[in-house]
C-alpha positions in Angstrom: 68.6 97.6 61.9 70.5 93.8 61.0 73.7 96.0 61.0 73.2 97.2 64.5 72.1 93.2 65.6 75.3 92.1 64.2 77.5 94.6 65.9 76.1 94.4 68.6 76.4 90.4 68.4 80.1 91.0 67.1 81.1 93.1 70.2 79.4 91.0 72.8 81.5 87.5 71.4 84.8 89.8 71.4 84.1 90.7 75.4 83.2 87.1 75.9 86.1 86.0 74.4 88.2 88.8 75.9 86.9 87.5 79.2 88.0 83.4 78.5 91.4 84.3 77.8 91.9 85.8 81.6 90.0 83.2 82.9 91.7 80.2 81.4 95.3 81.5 83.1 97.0 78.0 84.6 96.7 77.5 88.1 100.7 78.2 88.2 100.6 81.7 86.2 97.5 82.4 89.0 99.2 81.9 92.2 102.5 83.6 90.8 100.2 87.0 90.5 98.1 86.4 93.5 101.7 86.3 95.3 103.6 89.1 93.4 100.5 91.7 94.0 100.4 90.8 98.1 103.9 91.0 98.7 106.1 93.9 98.9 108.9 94.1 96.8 112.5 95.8 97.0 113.8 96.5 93.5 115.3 94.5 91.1 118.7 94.2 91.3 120.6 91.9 88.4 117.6 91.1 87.6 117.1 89.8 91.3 113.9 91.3 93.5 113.8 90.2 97.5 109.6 90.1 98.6 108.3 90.3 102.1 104.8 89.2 102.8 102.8 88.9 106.4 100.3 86.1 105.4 96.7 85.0 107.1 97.1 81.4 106.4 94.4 80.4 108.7 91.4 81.8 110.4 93.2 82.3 114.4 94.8 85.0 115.6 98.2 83.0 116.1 98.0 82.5 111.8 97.8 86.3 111.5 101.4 87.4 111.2 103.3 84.8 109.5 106.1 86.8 107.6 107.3 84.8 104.3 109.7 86.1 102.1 110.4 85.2 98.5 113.2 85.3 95.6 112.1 86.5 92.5 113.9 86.5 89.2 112.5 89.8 86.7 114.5 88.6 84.0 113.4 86.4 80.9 115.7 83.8 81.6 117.1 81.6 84.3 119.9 83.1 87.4 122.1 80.0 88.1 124.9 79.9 90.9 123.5 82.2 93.6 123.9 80.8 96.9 121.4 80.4 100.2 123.0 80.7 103.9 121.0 78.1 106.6 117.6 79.3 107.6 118.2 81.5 110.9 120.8 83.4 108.9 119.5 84.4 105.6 119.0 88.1 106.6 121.2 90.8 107.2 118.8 93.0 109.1 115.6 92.7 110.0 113.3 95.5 112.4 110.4 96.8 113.6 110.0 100.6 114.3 107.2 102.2 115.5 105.9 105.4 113.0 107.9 107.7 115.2 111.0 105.8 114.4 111.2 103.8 117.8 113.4 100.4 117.5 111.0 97.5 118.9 113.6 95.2 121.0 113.7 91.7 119.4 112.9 88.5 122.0 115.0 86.1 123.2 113.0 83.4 120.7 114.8 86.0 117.7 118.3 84.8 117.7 117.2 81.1 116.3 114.2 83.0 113.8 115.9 86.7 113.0 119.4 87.3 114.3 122.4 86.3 112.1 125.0 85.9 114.8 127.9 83.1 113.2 127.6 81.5 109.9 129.6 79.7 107.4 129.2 80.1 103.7 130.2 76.4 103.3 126.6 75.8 105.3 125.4 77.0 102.3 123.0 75.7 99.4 122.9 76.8 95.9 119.7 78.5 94.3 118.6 78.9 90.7 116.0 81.4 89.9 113.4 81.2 87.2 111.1 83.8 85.6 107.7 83.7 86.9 108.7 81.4 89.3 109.1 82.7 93.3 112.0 80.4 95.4 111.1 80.7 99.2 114.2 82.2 100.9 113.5 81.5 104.6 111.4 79.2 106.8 107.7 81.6 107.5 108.0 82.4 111.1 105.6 84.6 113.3 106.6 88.4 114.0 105.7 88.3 117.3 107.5 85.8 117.8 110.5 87.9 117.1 109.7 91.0 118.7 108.6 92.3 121.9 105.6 93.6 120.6 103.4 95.5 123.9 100.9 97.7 122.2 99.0 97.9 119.1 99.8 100.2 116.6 101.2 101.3 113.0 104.4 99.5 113.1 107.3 99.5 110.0 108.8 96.3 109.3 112.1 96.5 107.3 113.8 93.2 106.5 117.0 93.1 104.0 118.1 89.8 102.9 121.6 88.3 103.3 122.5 86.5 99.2 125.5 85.6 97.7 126.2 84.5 93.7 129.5 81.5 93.5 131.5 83.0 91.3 133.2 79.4 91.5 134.0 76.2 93.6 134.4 78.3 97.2 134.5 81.4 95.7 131.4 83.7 96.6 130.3 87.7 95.9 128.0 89.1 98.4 125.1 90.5 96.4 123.7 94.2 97.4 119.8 93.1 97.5 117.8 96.2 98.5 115.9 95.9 101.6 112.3 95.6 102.2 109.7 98.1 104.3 106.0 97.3 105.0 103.5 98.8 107.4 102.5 96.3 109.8 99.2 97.1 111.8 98.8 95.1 115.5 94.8 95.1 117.3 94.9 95.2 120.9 93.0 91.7 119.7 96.7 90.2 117.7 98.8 91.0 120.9 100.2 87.6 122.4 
């Protein structure tokens, strides 16, 4: 019967402890997974991963479709030299198709948020990546602020991000980042 007691006192301690050590994660290591696991990610590419996320940062309807996007590096240790264009042209494509594969026209607001019409390189800023870290990549905007959204629906959102790495001073090497898809879903109630 005491052997019993004490096992069973043994196990419980081992779950209690088992329990502390996921509960005493820092604050930093939390928000990196709470992040990671809501965003979708492309693959990893050179140890390079491009994340697109539509947030609810606040309770209204016009806080509903913030789209963030996110740099993350998958390797152990730090990416130096990769370089950033201005926001307003830090992505190569970005759309919005209906299920049945219809393009949804972008608004005249899109050129300054998700069109990259003329850029420089030289506009430029450099980026270093570190593990469990996530760099922002663009400025959060608002989808339908983007596209001329008229009914709701299931819609695909596919965004692939425009990244070079300096190979040196003025010398740069576009970087194939896989692009991004995520199922966007619009109320008659999120409709501007």
């Amino acid at each position: 019967m005491k052997i019993k007691q004490l096992l069973l006192i043994i196990i419980g301690a081992f779950a209690h402890w088992c329990s502390a050590q996921t509960n005493n994660e820092s604050p930093d290591a939390r928000f990196f997974r709470e992040i990671y696991n809501t965003t979708a990610w492309g693959t990893a590419t050179n140890g390079i991963q491009f994340g697109v996320r539509l947030s609810a940062i606040g309770p209204t309807t016009s806080d509903k479709f913030k789209m963030f996007t996110f740099l993350n590096d998958t390797n152990l240790t730090t990416i130096y030299g990769l370089w950033k264009l201005p926001p307003g042209y830090r992505f190569e494509e970005i759309t919005l198709k209906t299920k049945e594969g219809e393009e949804i026209k972008k608004t005249s607001k899109s050129n300054a948020l998700c069109k990259s019409p003329h850029w420089h390189l030289s506009d430029g800023k450099t980026v270093v990546l570190n593990p469990k870290l996530l760099e922002d990549f663009d400025e959060p905007f608002d989808l339908r602020d983007c596209f001329n959204i008229k009914k709701a629906g299931t819609y695909i959102l596919t965004v692939k991000a425009r990244l070079y790495a300096m190979k040196s001073y003025n010398e740069f090497v576009k970087l194939d980042i896989p692009e991004v898809s995520l199922e966007v879903v619009l109320q008659d109630s999120d409709l501007k």
